[in-house]
Kinemage of the C-alpha trace (Angstrom):
@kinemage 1
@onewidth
@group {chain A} dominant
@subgroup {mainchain}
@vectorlist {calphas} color= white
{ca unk a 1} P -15.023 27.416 -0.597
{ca unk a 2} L -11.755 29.204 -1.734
{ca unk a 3} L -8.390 27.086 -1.569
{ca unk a 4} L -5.966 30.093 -2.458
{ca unk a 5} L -3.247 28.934 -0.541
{ca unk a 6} L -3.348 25.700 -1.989
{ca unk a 7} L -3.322 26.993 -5.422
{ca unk a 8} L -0.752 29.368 -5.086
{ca unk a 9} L 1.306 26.831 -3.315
{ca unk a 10} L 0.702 24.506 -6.029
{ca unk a 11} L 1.794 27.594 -8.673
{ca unk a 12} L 5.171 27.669 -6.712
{ca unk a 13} L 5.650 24.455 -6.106
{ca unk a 14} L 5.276 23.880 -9.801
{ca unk a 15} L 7.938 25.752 -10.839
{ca unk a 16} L 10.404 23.873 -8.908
{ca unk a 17} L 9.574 20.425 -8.503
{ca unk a 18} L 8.261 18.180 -11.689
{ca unk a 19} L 4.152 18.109 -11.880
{ca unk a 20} L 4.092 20.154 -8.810
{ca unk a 21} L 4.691 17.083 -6.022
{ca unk a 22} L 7.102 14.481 -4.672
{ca unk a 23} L 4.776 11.600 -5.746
{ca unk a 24} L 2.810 11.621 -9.054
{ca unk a 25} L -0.760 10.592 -7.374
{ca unk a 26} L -0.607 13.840 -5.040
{ca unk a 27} L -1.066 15.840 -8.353
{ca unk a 28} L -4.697 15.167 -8.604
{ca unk a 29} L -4.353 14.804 -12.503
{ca unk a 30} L -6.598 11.568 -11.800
{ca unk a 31} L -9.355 13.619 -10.838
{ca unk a 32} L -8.669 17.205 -12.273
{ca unk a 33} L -8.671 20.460 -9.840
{ca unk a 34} L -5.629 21.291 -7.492
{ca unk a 35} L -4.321 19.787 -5.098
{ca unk a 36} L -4.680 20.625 -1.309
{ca unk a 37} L -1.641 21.546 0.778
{ca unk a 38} L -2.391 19.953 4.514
{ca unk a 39} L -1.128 22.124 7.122
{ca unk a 40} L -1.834 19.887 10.013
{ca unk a 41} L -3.586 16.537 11.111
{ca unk a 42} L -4.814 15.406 14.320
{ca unk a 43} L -6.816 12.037 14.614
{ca unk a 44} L -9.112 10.903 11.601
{ca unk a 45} L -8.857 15.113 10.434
{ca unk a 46} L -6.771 16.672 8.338
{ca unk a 47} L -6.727 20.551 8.092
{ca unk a 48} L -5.427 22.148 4.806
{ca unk a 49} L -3.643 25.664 4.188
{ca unk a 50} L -6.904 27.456 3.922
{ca unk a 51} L -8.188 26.106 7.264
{ca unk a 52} L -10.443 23.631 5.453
{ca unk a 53} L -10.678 20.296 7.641
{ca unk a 54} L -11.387 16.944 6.452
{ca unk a 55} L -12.134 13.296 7.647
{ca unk a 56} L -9.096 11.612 6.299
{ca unk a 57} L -10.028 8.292 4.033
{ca unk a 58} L -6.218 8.218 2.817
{ca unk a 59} L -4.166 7.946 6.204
{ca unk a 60} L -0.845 9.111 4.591
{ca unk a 61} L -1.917 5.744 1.990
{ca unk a 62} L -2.190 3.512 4.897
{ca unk a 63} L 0.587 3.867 7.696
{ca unk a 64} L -1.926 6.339 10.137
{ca unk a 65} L -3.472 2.745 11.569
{ca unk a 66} L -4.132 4.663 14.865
{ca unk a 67} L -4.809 8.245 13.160
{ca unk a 68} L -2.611 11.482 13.285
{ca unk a 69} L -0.371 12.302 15.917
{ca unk a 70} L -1.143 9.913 18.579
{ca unk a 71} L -0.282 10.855 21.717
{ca unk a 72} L 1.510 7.612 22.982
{ca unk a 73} L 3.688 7.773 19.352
{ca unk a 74} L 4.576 11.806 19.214
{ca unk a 75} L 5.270 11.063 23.038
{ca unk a 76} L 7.384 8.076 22.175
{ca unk a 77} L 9.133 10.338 18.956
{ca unk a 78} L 9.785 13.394 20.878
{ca unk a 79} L 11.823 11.476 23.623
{ca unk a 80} L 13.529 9.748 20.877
{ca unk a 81} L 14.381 12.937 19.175
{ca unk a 82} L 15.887 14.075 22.708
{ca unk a 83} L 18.565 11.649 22.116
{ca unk a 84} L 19.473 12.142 18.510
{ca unk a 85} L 18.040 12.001 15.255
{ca unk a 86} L 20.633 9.589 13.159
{ca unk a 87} L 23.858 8.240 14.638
{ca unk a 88} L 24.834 5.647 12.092
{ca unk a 89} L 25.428 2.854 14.213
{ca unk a 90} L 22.842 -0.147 15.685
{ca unk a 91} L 20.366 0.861 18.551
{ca unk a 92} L 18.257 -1.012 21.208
{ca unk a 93} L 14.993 -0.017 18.865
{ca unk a 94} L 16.328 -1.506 16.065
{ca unk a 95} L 16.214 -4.917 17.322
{ca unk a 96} L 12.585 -3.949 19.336
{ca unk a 97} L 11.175 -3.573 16.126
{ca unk a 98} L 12.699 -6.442 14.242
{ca unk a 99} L 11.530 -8.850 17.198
{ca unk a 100} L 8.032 -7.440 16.947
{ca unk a 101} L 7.736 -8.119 13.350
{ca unk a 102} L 8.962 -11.330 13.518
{ca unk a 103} L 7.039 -12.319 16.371
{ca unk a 104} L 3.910 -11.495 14.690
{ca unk a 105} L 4.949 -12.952 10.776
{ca unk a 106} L 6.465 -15.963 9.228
{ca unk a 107} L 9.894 -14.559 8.911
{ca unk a 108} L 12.683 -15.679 10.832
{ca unk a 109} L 14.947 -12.535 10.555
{ca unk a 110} L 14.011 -9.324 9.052
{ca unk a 111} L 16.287 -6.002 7.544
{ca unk a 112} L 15.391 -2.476 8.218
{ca unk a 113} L 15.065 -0.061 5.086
{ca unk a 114} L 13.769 3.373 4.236
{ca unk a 115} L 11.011 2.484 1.524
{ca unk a 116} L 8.992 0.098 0.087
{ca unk a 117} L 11.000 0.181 -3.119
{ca unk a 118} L 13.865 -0.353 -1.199
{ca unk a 119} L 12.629 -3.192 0.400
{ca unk a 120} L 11.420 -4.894 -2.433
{ca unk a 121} L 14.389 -4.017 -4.580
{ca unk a 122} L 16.355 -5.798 -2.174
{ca unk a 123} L 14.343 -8.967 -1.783
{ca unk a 124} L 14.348 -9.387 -5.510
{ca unk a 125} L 18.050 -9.097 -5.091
{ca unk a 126} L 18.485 -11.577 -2.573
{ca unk a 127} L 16.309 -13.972 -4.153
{ca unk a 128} L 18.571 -13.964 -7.648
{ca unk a 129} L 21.526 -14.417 -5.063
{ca unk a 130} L 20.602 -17.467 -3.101
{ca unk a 131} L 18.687 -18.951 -6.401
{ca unk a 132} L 21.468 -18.328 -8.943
{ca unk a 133} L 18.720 -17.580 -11.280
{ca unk a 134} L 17.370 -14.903 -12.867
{ca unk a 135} L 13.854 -14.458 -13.873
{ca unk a 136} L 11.538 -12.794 -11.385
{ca unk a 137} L 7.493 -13.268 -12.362
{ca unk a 138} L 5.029 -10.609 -11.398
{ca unk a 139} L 1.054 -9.696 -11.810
{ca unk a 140} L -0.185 -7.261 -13.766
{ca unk a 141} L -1.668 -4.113 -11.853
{ca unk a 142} L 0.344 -5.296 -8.529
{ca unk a 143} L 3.040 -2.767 -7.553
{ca unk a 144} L 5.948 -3.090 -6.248
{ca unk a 145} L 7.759 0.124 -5.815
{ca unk a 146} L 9.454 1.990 -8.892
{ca unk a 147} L 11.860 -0.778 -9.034
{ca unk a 148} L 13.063 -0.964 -13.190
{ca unk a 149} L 12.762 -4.880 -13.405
{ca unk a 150} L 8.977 -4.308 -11.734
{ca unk a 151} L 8.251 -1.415 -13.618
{ca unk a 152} L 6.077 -3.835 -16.176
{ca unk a 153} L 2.161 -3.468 -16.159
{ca unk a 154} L 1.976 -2.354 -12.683
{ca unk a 155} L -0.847 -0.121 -11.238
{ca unk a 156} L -0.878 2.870 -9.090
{ca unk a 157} L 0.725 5.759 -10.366
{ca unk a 158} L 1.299 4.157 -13.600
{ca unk a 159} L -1.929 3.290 -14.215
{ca unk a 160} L -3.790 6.622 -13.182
{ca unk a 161} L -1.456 8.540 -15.547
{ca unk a 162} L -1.636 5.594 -18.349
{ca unk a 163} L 2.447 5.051 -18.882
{ca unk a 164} L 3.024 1.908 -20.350
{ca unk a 165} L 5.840 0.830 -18.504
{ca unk a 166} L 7.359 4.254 -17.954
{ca unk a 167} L 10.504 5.992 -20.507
{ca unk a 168} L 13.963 5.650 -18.994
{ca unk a 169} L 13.631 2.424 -18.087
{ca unk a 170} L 15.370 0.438 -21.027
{ca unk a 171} L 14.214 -2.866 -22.369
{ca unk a 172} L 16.990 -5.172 -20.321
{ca unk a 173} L 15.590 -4.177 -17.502
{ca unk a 174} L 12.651 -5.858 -17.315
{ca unk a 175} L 13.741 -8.476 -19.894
{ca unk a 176} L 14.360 -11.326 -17.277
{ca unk a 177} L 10.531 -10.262 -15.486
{ca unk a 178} L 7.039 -12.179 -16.276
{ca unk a 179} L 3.982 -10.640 -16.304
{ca unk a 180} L 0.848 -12.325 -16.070
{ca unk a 181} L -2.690 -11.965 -15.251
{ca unk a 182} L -3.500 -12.000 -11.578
{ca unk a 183} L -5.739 -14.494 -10.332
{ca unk a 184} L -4.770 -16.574 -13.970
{ca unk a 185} L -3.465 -19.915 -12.097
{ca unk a 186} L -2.884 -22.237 -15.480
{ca unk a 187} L -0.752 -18.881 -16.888
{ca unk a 188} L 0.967 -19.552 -13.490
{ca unk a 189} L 1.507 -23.196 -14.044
{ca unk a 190} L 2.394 -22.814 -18.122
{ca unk a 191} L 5.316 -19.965 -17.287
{ca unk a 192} L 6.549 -22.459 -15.033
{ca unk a 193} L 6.314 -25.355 -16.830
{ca unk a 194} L 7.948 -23.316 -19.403
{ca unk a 195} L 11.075 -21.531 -17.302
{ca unk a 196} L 10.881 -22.993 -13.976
{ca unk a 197} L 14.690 -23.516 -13.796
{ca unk a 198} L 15.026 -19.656 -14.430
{ca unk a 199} L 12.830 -18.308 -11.951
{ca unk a 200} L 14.033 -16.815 -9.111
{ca unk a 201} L 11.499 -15.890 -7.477
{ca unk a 202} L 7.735 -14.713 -7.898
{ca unk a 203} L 6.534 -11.616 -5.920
{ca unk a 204} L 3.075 -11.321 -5.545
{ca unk a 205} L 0.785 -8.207 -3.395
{ca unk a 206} L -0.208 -10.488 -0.592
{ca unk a 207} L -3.797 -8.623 -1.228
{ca unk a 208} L -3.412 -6.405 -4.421
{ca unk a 209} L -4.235 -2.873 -3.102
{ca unk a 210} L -2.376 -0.700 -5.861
{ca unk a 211} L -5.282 -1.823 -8.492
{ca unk a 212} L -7.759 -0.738 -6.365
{ca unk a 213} L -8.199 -3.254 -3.337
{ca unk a 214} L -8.907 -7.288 -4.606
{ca unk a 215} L -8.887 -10.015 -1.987
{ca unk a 216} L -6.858 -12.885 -3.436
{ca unk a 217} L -9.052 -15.882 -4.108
{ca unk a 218} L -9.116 -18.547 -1.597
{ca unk a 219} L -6.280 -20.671 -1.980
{ca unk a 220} L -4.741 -18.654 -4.996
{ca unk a 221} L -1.564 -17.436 -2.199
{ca unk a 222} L -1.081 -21.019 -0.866
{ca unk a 223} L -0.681 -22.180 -4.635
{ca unk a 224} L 1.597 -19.738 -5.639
{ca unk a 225} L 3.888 -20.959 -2.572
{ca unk a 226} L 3.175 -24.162 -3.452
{ca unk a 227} L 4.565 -23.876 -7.156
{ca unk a 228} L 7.347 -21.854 -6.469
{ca unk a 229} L 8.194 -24.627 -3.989
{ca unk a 230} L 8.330 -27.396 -6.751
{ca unk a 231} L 10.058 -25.485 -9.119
{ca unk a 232} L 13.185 -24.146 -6.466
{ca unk a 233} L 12.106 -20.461 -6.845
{ca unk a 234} L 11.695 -18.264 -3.231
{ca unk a 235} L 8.216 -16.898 -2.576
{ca unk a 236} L 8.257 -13.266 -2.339
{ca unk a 237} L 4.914 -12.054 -0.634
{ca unk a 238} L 4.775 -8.359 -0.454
{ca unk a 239} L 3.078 -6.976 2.524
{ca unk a 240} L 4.413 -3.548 2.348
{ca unk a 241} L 0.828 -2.111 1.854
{ca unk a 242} L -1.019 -5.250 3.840
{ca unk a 243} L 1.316 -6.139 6.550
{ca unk a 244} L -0.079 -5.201 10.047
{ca unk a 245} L -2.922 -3.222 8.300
{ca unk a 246} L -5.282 -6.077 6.782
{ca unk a 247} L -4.817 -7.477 9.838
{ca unk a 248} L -2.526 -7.527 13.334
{ca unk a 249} L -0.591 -9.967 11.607
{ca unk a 250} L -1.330 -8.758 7.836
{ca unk a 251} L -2.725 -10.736 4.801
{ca unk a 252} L -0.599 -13.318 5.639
{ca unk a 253} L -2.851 -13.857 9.197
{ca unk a 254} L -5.740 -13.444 7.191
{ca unk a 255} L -5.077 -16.466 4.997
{ca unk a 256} L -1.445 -17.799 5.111
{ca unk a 257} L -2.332 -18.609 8.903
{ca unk a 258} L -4.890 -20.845 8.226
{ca unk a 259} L -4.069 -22.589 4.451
{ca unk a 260} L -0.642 -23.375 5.628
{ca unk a 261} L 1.779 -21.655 3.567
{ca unk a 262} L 4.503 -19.429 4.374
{ca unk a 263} L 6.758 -17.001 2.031
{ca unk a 264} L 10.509 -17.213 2.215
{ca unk a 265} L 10.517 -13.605 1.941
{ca unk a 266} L 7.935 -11.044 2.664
{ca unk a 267} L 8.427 -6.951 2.249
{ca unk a 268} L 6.490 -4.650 5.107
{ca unk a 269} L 6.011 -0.655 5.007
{ca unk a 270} L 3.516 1.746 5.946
{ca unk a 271} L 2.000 1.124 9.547
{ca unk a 272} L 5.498 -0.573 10.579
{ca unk a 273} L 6.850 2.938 10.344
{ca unk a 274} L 4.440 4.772 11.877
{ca unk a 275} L 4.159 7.857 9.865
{ca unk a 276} L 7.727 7.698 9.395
{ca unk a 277} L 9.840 6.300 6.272
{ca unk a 278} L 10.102 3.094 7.134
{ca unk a 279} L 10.366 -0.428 5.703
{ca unk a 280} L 11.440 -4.360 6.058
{ca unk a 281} L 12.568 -6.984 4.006
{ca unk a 282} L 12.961 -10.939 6.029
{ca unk a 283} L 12.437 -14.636 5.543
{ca unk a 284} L 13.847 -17.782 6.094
{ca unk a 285} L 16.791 -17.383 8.223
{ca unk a 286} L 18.820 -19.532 5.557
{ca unk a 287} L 17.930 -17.120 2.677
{ca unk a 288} L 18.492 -13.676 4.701
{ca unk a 289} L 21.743 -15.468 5.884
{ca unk a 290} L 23.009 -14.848 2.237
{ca unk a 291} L 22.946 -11.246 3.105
{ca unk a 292} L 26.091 -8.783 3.929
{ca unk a 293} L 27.784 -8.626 6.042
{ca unk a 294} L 27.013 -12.571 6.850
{ca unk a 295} L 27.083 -13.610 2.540
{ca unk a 296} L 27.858 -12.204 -0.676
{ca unk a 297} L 24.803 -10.796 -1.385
{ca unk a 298} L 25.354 -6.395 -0.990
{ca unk a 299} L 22.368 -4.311 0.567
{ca unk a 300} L 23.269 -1.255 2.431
{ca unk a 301} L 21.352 1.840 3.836
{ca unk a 302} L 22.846 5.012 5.885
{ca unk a 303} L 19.212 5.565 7.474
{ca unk a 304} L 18.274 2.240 7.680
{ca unk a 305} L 16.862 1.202 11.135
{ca unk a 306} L 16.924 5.302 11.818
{ca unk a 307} L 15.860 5.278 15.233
{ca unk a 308} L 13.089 7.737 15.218
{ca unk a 309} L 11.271 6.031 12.027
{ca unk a 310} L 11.833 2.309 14.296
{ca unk a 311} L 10.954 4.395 17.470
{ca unk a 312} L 7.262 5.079 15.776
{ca unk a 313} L 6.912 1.804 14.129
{ca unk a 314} L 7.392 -0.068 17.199
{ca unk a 315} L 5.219 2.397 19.082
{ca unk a 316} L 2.192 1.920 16.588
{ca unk a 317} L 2.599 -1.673 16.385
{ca unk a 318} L 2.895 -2.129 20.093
{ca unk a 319} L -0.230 -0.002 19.948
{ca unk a 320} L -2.118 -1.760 17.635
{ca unk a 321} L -4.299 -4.534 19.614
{ca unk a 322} L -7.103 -6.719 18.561
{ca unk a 323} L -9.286 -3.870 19.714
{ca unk a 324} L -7.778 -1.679 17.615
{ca unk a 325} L -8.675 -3.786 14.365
{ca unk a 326} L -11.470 -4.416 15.417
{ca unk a 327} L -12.733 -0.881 15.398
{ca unk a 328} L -11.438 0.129 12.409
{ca unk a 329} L -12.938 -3.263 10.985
{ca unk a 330} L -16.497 -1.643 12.129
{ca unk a 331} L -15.684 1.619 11.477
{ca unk a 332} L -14.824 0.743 7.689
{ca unk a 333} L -18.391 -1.751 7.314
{ca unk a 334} L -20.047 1.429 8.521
{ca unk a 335} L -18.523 3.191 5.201
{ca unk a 336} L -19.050 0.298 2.782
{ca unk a 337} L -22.584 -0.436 3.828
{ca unk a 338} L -23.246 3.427 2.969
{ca unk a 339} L -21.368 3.985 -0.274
{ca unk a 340} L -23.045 1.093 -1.478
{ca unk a 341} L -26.440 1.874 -0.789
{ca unk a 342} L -26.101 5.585 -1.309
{ca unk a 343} L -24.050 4.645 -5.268
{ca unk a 344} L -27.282 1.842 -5.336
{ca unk a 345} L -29.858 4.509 -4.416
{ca unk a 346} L -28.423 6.498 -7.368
{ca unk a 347} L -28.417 3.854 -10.105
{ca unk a 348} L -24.584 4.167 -10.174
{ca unk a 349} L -22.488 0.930 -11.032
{ca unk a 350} L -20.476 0.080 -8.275
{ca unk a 351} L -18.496 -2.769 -6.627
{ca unk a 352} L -17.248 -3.115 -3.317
{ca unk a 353} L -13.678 -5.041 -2.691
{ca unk a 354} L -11.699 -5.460 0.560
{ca unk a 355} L -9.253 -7.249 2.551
{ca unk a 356} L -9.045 -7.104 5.719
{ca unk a 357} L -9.413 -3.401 7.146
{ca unk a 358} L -8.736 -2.302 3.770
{ca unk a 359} L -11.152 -1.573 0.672
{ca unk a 360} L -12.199 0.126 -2.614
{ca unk a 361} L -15.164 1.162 -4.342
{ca unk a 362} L -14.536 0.410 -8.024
{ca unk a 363} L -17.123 2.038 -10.672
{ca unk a 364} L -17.830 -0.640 -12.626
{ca unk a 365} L -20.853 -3.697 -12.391
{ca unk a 366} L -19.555 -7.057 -11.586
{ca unk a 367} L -16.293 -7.916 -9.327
{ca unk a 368} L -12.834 -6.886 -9.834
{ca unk a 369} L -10.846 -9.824 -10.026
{ca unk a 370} L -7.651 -8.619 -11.806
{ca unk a 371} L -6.254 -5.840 -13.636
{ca unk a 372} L -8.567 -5.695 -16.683
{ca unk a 373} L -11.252 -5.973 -14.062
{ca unk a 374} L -10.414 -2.577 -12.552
{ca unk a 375} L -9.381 -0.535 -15.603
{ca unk a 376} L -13.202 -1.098 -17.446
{ca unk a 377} L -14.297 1.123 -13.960
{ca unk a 378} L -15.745 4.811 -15.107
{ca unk a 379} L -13.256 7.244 -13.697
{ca unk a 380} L -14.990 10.213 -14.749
{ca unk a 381} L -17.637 9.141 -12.283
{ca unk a 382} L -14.929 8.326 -9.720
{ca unk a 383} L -13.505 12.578 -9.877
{ca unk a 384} L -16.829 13.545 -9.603
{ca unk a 385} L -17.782 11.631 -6.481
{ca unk a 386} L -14.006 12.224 -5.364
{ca unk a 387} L -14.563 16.114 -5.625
{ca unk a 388} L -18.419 16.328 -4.106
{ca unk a 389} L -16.539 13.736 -1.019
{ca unk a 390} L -14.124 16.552 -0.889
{ca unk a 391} L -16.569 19.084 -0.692
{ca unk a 392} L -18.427 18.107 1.677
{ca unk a 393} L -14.939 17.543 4.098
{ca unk a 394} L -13.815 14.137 3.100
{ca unk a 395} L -10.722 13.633 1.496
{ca unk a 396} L -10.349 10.276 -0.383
{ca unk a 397} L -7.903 8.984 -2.196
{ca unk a 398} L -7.593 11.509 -5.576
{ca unk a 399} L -7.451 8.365 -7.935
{ca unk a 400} L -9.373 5.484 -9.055
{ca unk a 401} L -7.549 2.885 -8.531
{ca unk a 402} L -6.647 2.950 -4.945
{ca unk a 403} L -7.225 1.549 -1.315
{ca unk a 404} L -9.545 3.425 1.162
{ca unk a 405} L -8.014 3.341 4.745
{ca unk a 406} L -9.752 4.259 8.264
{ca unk a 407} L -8.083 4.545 11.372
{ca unk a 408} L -8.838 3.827 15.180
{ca unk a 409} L -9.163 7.570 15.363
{ca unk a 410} L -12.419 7.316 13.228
{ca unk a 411} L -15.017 7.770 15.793
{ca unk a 412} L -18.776 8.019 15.568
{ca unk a 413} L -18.471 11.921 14.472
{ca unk a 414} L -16.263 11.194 11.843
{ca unk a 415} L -18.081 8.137 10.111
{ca unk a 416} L -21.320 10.619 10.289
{ca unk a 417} L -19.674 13.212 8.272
{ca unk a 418} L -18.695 10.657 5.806
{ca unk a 419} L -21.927 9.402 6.009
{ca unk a 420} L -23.747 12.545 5.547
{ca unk a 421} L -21.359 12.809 2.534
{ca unk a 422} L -21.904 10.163 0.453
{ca unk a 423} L -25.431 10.988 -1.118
{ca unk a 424} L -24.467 14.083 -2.596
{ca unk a 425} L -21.048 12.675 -4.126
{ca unk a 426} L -23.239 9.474 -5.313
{ca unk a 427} L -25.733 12.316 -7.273
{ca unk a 428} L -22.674 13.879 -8.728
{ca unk a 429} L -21.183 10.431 -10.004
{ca unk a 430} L -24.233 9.503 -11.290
{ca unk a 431} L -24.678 13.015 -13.337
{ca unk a 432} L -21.038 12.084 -14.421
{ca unk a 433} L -21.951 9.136 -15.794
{ca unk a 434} L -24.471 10.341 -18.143
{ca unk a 435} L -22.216 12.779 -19.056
């Protein structure tokens, strides 16, 4: 199988753009070998510059709920694009989409943005604003965006290409942000103890999926809401990864709906946007009340709410019914039940984690509870059952430490293929391993 295309995209691309891509994980420096160009997706396939397809386990890293190019959303785009692509001023489907997100969450009002770092970057914001404090706490191996005051321990990119933090971000930065262990509830209740009157707010993944994918403990969300409740510090639950992919409503409808406790501010990305660059901050209506133009608090954005990003956000989450979760939901149990026994068949050390309709296979005995947890996994094993998936036309995500995502576009033919697949890439992590 030649990728020549790929590689001699990857030459040029290279010589103008750092490491070759426009997001560090893309490189494939987790895994070794290059990197494949896609030319086009349809559905759960993805077809690369040299005409090789794929069943697609990455989903652009989460926002292709429904697959590629659904009809009803490209339909949907197209008539949008008719109209204009950016005009700079408020539309009908800006406020569609913000009453559709908040008439599935928690949150009272909600903000348009363009990313995920944006949106958290502003919630943090707010949160010093309407606190008058300072101090923002965090968990280790949960990512936020490449916000400087977050950029401390997180996962993701960081992690695959072992930065410690990462240069150019200087030391008062992230002097005023906490780290601590995830899951770690008495280093919760000690930092508190200790600086409760400081802390703004604490931001948490509402499922950590940027470690690899760990369902928070039962409870463990609700008691973070809880403490930051005593102590006068907002509640930042960041869904930008989870919401309206763990579950219609998110990992908040997973667990928040039933335990009882509610963010003041929660982040959203991904599926809200459809494909599209995309993202939300909201919460209490007091606390987004502090906002411009209604408080002092600044946040701005000329593409916010653009209306052919809120067009195919609204589209997919109009789209996305219990059905729709509820395929995926098999479709995904169909794929854990056979990477486990195919990685068990091979005498490979394996564990599986998920939330919702989201999950990873971590190469390591024993669960994955935090982010010490998921960095003892064998990643050499990982890029060589990464490259045999590939191989045999599945692409998955080209790191360790990340979230595999199915669609509703993942139909019997496409689970077969990664079914068929699986085997041979458990063989080749197990010859890894030995290595």
């Amino acid at each position: 199988m030649t990728h020549d295309r790929s590689e001699a995209l990857f030459a040029r691309a290279s010589a103008v753009t750092p490491g070759g891509v426009n997001s560090p994980v893309r490189a494939f420096r987790a895994v070794g070998g290059t990197p494949r160009f896609i030319h086009s997706a349809s559905g759960a396939r993805m077809t690369d510059v040299d005409g090789h397809e794929y069943v697609d386990l990455v989903g652009s890293w989460g926002p292709m709920l429904l697959g590629h190019a659904h009809p009803e959303v490209m339909a949907a785009v197209q008539d949008a694009l008719a109209r204009g692509t950016s005009y700079g001023a408020p539309t009908e489907v800006e406020v569609d989409l913000a009453e559709e997100i908040v008439g599935r969450t928690p949150v009272e009002q909600v903000r348009l943005v363009s990313s995920g770092t944006e949106a958290t970057m502003s919630a943090i914001r707010l949160a010093r604003g309407f606190t008058g404090r300072d101090v923002v706490v965090k968990f280790a191996g949960c990512y936020h965006g490449h916000v400087d005051a977050l950029l401390a321990s997180a996962g993701s990119g960081l992690t695959t290409l072992a930065v410690p933090g990462t240069p150019g971000v200087p030391e008062t930065a992230t002097a005023l942000t906490r780290v601590l262990p995830y899951h770690d509830r008495d280093a919760v209740a000690a930092l508190f103890a200790d600086e409760g009157d400081r802390v703004a707010c604490l931001i948490t993944e509402a499922a950590p999926g940027n470690m690899g994918v760990i369902a928070p403990d039962p409870g463990f969300n609700q008691f973070l809401a809880q403490t930051c409740g005593r102590h006068g510090a907002l509640f930042i639950s960041d869904e930008v990864m989870t919401g309206f992919r763990a579950s219609r409503q998110g990992q908040w409808g997973l667990d928040g709906a039933l335990e009882g406790w509610t963010p003041d501010l929660m982040t959203f990305g991904k599926v809200m946007g459809g494909g599209f660059p995309a993202a939300a901050f909201g919460g209490r209506a007091d606390v987004m009340a502090m906002l411009s133009p209604l408080g002092p608090v600044y946040q701005a954005g000329t593409l916010s709410g653009n209306p052919i990003a809120a067009t195919a956000g609204l589209t997919t989450l109009r789209l996305a019914t219990d059905d729709v979760y509820t395929h995926v939901t098999t479709a995904g149990d169909a794929v854990k039940d056979a990477a486990d026994k195919a990685l068990s068949d091979a005498g490979v050390p394996h564990t599986i984690s998920s939330a919702g309709t989201m999950f990873s296979v971590f190469f390591t005995d024993g669960p994955v509870r935090d982010y010490d947890d998921a960095q003892r996994q064998d990643t050499a094993a990982y890029a060589a059952f990464f490259h045999a998936m590939l191989d045999h036309g599945v692409y998955l995500p080209p790191s360790a430490y990340e979230a595999w995502f199915l669609s509703s576009a993942h139909d019997d033919d496409a689970v077969a293929t990664v079914l068929e697949a699986l085997p041979h890439a458990a063989a080749a992590a197990r010859e890894a391993s030995r290595g």
